[in-house]
C-alpha positions as CSV (number, residue, x, y, z in Angstrom):
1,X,25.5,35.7,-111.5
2,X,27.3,36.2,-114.7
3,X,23.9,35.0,-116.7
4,X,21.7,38.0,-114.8
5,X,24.5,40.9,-115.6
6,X,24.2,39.6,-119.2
7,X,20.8,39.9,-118.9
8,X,20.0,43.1,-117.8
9,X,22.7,44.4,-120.4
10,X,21.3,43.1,-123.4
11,X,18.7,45.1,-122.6
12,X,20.7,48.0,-124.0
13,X,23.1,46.2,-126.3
14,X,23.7,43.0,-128.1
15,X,26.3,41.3,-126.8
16,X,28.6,38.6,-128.5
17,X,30.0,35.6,-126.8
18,X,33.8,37.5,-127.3
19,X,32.0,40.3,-125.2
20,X,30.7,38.2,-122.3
21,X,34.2,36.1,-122.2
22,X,35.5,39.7,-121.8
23,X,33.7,40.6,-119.2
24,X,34.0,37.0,-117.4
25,X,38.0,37.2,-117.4
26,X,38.0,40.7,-115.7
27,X,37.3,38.9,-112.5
28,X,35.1,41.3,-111.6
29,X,32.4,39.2,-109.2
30,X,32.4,39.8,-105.6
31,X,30.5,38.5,-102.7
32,X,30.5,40.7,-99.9
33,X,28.9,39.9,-96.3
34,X,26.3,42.7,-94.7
35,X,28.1,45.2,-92.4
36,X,31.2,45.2,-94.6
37,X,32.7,49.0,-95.4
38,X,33.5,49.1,-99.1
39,X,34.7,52.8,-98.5
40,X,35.4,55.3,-95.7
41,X,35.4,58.5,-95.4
42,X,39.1,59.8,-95.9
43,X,39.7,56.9,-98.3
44,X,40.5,57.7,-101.7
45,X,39.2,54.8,-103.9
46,X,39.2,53.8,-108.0
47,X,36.8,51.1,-107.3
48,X,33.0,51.4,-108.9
49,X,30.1,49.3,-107.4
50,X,27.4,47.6,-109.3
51,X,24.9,45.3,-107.3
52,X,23.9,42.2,-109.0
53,X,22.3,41.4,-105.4
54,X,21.6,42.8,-102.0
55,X,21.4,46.7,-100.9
56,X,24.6,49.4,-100.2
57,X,24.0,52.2,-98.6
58,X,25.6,55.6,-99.2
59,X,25.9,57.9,-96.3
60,X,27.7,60.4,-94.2
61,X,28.8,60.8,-90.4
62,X,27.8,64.3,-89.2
63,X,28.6,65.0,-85.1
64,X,28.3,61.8,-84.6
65,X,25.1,61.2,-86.7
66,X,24.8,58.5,-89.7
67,X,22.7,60.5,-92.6
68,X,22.2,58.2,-95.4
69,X,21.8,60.0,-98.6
70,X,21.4,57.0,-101.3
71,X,20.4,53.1,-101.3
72,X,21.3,51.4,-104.2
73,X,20.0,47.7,-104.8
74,X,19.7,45.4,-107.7
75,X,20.4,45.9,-111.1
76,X,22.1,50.2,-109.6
77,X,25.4,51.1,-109.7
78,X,27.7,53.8,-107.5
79,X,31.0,55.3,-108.2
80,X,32.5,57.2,-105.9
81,X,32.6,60.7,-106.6
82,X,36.3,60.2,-105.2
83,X,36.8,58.1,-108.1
84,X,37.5,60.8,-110.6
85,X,38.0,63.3,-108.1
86,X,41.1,61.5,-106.6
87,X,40.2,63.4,-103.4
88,X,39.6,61.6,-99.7
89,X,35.6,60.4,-99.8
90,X,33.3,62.6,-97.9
91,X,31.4,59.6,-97.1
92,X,31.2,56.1,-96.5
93,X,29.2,53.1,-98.4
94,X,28.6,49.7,-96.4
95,X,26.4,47.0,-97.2
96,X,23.1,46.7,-95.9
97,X,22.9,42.7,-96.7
98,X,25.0,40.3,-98.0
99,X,25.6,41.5,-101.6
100,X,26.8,40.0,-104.9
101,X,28.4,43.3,-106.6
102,X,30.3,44.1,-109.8
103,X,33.9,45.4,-108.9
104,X,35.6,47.5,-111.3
105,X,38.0,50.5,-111.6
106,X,38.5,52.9,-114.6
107,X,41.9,51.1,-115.5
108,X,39.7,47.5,-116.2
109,X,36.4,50.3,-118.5
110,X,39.1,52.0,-120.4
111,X,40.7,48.0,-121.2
112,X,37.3,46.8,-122.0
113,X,35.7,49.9,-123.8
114,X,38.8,49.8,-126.0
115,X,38.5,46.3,-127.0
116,X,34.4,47.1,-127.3
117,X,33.3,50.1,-127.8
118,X,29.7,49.6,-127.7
119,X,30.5,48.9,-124.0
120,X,31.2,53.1,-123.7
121,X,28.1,53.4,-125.2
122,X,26.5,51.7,-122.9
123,X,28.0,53.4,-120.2
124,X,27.2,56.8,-121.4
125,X,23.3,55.4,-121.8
126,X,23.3,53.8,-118.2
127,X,25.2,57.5,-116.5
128,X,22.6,59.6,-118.5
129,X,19.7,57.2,-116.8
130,X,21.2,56.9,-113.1
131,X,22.3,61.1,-113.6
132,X,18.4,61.8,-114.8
133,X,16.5,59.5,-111.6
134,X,18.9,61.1,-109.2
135,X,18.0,64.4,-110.2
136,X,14.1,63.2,-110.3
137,X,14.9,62.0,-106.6
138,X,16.6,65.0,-105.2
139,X,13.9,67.3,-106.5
140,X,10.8,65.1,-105.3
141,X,13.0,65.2,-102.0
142,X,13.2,68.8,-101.6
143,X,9.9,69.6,-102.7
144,X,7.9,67.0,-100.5
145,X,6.9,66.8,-96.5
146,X,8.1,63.8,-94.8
147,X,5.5,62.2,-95.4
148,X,4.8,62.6,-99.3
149,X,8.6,61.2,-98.9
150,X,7.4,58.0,-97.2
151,X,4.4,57.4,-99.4
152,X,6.6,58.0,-102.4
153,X,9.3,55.8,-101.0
154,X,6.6,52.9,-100.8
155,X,5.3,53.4,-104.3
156,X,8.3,53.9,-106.1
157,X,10.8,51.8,-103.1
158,X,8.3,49.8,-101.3
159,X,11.2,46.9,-101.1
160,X,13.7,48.7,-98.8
161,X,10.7,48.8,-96.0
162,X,11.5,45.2,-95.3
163,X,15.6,45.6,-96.1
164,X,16.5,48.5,-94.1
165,X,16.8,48.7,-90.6
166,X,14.4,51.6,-89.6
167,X,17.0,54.2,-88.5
168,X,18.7,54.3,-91.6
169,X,15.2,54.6,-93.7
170,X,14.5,57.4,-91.2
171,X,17.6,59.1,-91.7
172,X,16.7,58.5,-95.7
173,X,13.6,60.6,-95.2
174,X,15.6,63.1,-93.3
175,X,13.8,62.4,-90.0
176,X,14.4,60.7,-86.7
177,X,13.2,57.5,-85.9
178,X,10.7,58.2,-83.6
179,X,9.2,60.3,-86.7
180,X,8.6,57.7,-89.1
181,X,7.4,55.4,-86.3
182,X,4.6,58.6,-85.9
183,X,4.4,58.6,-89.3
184,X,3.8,55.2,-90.7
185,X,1.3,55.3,-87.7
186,X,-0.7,58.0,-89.0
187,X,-1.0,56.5,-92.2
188,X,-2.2,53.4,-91.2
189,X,-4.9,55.8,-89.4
190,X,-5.7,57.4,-92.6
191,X,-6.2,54.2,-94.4
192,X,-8.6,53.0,-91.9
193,X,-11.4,55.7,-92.3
């Protein structure tokens, strides 16, 4: 696991092998089984998630009602907004599979960035990139029917078809299950004629 997080970061910085021995004694690797909460709503957290493997899912509990607002799979990261906020999360984020993620907490970034500073480079280069798609995402959201949502979801997220359990793509989309079943219906139609 170590080997693909090097990997993907060289891909914004050279790294040296003091670097990756850095990163390697922050004992940082987690394996986590599917179901698992990594945060509740109410908690207040300093943990940061980065998924080396598998899916979480972001999402909140309205009357009752799961609404997920965010997947993130391989090669994304989430930090809690109650991370800097030090307020109780409004949310909770739960693994969809078993997941390999990247544990860390601002104590273990400022240690590291210290001792590296290229690593708060790259920090700032991967938050500008994750900041910029979300806000690409949330206007594509807002600005589409459900079902431009859907077909953009399988061009540009055609993986989490298979990985998420229907309800919680539905709620994704911001419709009900029996919608997208409708939905995915109609499309197949479509494609037919």
């Amino acid at each position: 696991m170590q080997q693909i997080l090097f990997d993907f970061l060289t891909k914004y910085v050279p790294l040296t092998e003091a670097e990756k021995n850095a990163i390697v004694s922050l004992d940082i690797f987690r394996s986590v089984k599917k179901g698992t909460v990594l945060l509740r709503e109410g908690q207040i957290t300093k943990e940061s998630y980065f998924v080396l493997k598998g899916c979480i899912r972001k999402y909140y509990v309205l009357e009752g009602e799961e609404k997920t607002t965010a997947f993130y799979t391989e090669m994304e990261g989430l930090t809690p907004h109650c991370v800097a906020s030090q307020m109780p999360s409004e949310y909770y984020v739960s693994c969809t599979e078993d997941c390999i993620l990247i544990v860390s907490n601002a104590d273990m970034e400022s240690e590291v960035n210290g001792k590296f500073p290229k690593f708060d480079t790259l920090c700032k280069i991967l938050s500008e990139e994750r900041l910029g798609k979300q806000q690409i995402d949330f206007d594509a959201f807002k600005t589409s029917s459900p079902e431009q949502r859907y077909l953009n979801l399988l061009q540009s997220r055609s993986d989490l078809i298979q990985r998420v359990p229907q309800h919680q793509l539905a709620s994704y989309l911001g419709i009900k299950p029996q919608s997208l079943s409708r939905l995915r219906a109609r499309i197949i139609e479509k494609s037919k004629e």
